[in-house]
N, C-alpha and C positions, 0 to 999 in steps of 0.2 A: 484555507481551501474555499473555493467559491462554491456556496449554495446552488444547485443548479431547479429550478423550477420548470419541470417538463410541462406541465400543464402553461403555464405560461406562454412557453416555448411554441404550442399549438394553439393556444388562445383558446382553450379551454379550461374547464372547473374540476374539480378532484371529482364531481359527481359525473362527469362523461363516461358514457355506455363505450364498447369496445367498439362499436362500429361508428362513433362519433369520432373515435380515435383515430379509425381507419382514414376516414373521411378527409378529417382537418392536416393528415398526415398525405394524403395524396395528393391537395387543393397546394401544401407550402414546397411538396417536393417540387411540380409543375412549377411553382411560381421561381423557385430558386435552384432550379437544376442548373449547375454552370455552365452545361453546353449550349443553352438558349436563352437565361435573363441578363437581363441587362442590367441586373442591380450590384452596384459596386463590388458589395462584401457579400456576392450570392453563395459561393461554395461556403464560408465559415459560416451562415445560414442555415444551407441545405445539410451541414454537418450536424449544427444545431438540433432539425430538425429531425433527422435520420437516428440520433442519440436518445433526444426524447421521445420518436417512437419505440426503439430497442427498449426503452425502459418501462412503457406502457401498456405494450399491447401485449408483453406477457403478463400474466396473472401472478405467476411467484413475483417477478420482479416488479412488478405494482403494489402486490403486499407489501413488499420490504421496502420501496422507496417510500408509501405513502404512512409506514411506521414512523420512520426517518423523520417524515415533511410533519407529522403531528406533533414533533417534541421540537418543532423550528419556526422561531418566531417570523412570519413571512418578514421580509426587510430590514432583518437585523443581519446583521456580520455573520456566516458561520464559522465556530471557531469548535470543531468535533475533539472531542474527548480523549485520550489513549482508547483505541478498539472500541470506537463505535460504531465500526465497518463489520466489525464481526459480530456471528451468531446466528447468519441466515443461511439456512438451507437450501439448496436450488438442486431439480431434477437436472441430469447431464444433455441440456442441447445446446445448438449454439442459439446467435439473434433469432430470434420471431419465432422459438421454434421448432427449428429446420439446423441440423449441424453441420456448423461448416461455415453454411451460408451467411456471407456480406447483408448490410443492409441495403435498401435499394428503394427508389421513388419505383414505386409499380405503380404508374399512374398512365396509360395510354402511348405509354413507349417510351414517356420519360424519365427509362430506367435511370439511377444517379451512382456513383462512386462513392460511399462513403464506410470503409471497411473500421471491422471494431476497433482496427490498432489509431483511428483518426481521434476516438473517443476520449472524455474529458478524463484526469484523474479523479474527479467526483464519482464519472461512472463505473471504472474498473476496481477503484475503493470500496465501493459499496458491493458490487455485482462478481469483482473477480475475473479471473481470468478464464476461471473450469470450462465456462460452459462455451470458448470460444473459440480455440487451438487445436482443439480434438485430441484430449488426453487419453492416452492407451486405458484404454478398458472403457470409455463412453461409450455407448450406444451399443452396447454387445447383441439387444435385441434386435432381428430382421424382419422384414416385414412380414405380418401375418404368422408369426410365430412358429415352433415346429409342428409337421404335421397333426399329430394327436391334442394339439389348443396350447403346450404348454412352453412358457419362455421365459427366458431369466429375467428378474428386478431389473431397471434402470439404475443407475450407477447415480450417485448425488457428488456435490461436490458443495463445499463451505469455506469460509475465509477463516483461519485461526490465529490470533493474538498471541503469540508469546513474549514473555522477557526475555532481555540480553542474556542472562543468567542462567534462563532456559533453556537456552541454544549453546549457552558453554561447559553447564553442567550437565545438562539430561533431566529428565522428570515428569512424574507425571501427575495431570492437571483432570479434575470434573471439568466441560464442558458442557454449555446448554448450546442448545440450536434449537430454534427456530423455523422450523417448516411450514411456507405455504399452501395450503390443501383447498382446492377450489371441491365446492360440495353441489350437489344432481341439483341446485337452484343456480349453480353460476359464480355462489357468494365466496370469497376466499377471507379463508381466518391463518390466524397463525399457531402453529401447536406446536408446543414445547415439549423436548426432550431431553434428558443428560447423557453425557456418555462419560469414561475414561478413558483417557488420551493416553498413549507413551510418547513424549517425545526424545527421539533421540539426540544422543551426544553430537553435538557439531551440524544439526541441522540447519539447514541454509536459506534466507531470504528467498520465498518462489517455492522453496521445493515443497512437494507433494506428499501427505503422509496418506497410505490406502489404510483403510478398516475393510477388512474382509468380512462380506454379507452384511454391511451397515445401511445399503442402500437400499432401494426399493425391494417389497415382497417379487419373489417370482412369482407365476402361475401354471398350475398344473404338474406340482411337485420340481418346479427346476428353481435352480437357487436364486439367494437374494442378489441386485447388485451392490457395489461397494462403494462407500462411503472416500472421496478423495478431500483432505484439508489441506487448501493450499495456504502457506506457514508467511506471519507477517509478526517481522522481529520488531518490536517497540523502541521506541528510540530511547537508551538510555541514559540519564543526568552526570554521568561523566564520561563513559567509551562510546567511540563513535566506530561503529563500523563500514568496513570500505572490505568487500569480499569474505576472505576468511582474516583478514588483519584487523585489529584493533587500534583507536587511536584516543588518545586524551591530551589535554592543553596540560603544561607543567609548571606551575607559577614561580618564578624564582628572583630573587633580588639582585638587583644590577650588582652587586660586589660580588651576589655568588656565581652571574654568569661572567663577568670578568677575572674573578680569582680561581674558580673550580670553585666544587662543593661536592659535601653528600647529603640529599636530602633523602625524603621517606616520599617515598612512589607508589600510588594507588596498583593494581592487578584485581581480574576478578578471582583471583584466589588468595586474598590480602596483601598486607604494606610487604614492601621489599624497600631497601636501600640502595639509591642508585646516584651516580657518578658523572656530576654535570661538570663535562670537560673543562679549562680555563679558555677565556674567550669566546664563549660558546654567546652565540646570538639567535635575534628571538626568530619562530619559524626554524631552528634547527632539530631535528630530531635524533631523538636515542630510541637506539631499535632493543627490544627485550625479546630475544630468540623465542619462540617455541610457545610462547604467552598466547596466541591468540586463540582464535577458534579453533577446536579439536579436529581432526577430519584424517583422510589417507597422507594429504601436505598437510600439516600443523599451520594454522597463519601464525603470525607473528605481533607483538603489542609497540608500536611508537609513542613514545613520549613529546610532545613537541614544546619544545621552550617560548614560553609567553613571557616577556621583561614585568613583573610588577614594581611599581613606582609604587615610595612608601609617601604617607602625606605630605602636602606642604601648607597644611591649613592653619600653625601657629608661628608665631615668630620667630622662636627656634626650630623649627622645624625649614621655615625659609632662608635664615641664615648658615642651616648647614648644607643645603644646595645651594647658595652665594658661593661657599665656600669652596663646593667642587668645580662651579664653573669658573673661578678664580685658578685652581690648579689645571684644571686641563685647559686654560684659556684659549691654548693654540690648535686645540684639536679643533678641526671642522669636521661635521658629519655628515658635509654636500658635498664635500672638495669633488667625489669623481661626477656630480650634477655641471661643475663648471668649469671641468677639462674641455 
């Protein structure tokens, strides 16, 4: 994934004041609005642009990226971690702010086009999705609160990190987060919290788990808002998931896809024995019913047949592939290339 350097981006220093932000973000919208410059690659620009202001001129999300930019060597490769995206807490609004709302060059009419869905994977990895779609139960508070001063918490949202294993078994995990909290000087630190987590059975890529009252204090005896974790499944070293199905590669030796075999088959509930047809070739798959992710439809676990070739690094090892291509001399394995 590519590092993204918003200060860069605007031609400014990590030490820029918010209104410097403002500034250098109105001066490149004008220059790269697509309906007026004339410069080649204006709108991937003005995207640019409109990204690294989303990312800056909020406070939480300047805490958490400029957390990020301090453990990254400027000019090297970024190459992030398992769930280094996770652990930051953000109050529920959308860009700059304001929910709901798109970004935009507000610069003397040269409103621009550049909605969050344009934005990098860098951004939405780090920042999420919560505070952009307008998830049921953000912003419960109305303007000026109820009559007598009192209105419920703002509702938070966070990225959470699970295992494959986690989402197939269930479980529950300590969590730390991260919350940025700008303080009556302006200066934003980050304060840490743990929680416990349940995650449920068959929980899905995207989906949203609510903490009830996790979110902001209310005011004037009305309740907290709630904490929403939006769930990001780790990729794991042998199953690959694709919805609620699971898949993994199944290594097997040309005589045992040519002859049949039963070999011993990974699952996340251990080895099982399974039944590699004769003639079976590579890229074919075995479907194991009911194996996949738990859910109302159960997914399903495929096996996909990978041909592995045994060495040919010693001299008997080359002379007993002489050997086979000697007996199948006559087989082509292009013929339907040069019908």
């Amino acid at each position: 994934m590519e590092f993204k350097d918003y200060y860069a981006t605007l031609g400014l220093t990590a030490a820029a004041t918010p209104d410097q932000i403002k500034r250098a973000y109105r001066k490149l919208a004008r220059k790269y609005h697509p309906d007026v410059s004339k410069v080649p690659d204006a709108e991937a620009r003005f995207k640019e642009v409109a990204e690294a202001h989303e990312a800056l001129i909020d406070p939480e999300r300047r805490a958490a990226y400029d957390d990020i930019a301090r453990r990254h060597a400027r000019g090297q490769p970024f190459e992030p971690p398992p769930g280094w995206d996770s652990g930051y807490e953000f109050s529920g609004r959308g860009p700059g702010g304001t929910p709901g709302r798109h970004a935009r060059g507000d610069a003397g009419g040269a409103a621009g086009a550049a909605s969050a869905a344009d934005f990098s994977d860098f951004f939405e990895s780090l920042f999420g999705r919560g505070g952009f779609d307008g998830a049921e139960g953000l912003h419960r508070r109305g303007p000026g609160g109820r009559p007598n001063g009192s209105y419920p918490g703002e509702d938070h949202h966070a990225k959470l990190s699970i295992t494959l294993l986690d989402a197939y078994q269930g479980a529950r995990r300590m969590v730390a987060l991260r919350m940025p909290v700008v303080d009556a000087a302006g200066q934003t630190t980050l304060q840490e919290r743990q929680l416990e987590v349940s995650i449920p059975l068959g929980v899905r890529e995207g989906q949203r788990l609510r903490l009830a009252g996790q979110g902001a204090a209310g005011q004037g005896g009305a309740p907290s808002g709630d904490l929403y974790l939006e769930v990001h499944i780790l990729p794991h070293p042998v199953f690959r998931l694709d919805g609620s199905d699971l898949h993994f590669d199944l290594p097997v030796a040309p005589w045992e896809a040519a002859l049949g075999a039963t070999v011993t088959a990974p699952t996340p509930d251990g080895s099982v024995q399974l039944t590699v047809p004769p003639g079976s070739s590579q890229g074919r798959k075995l479907r194991l019913k009911g194996k996949g992710l738990p859910g109302k439809v159960r997914g399903d676990l495929y096996a996909v047949i990978t041909i592995a070739l045994p060495p040919s690094a010693s001299e008997p090892d080359r002379a007993a592939w002489r050997g086979l291509a000697s007996a199948f001399a006559a087989y082509n394995p292009r013929a339907a290339l040069e019908a």
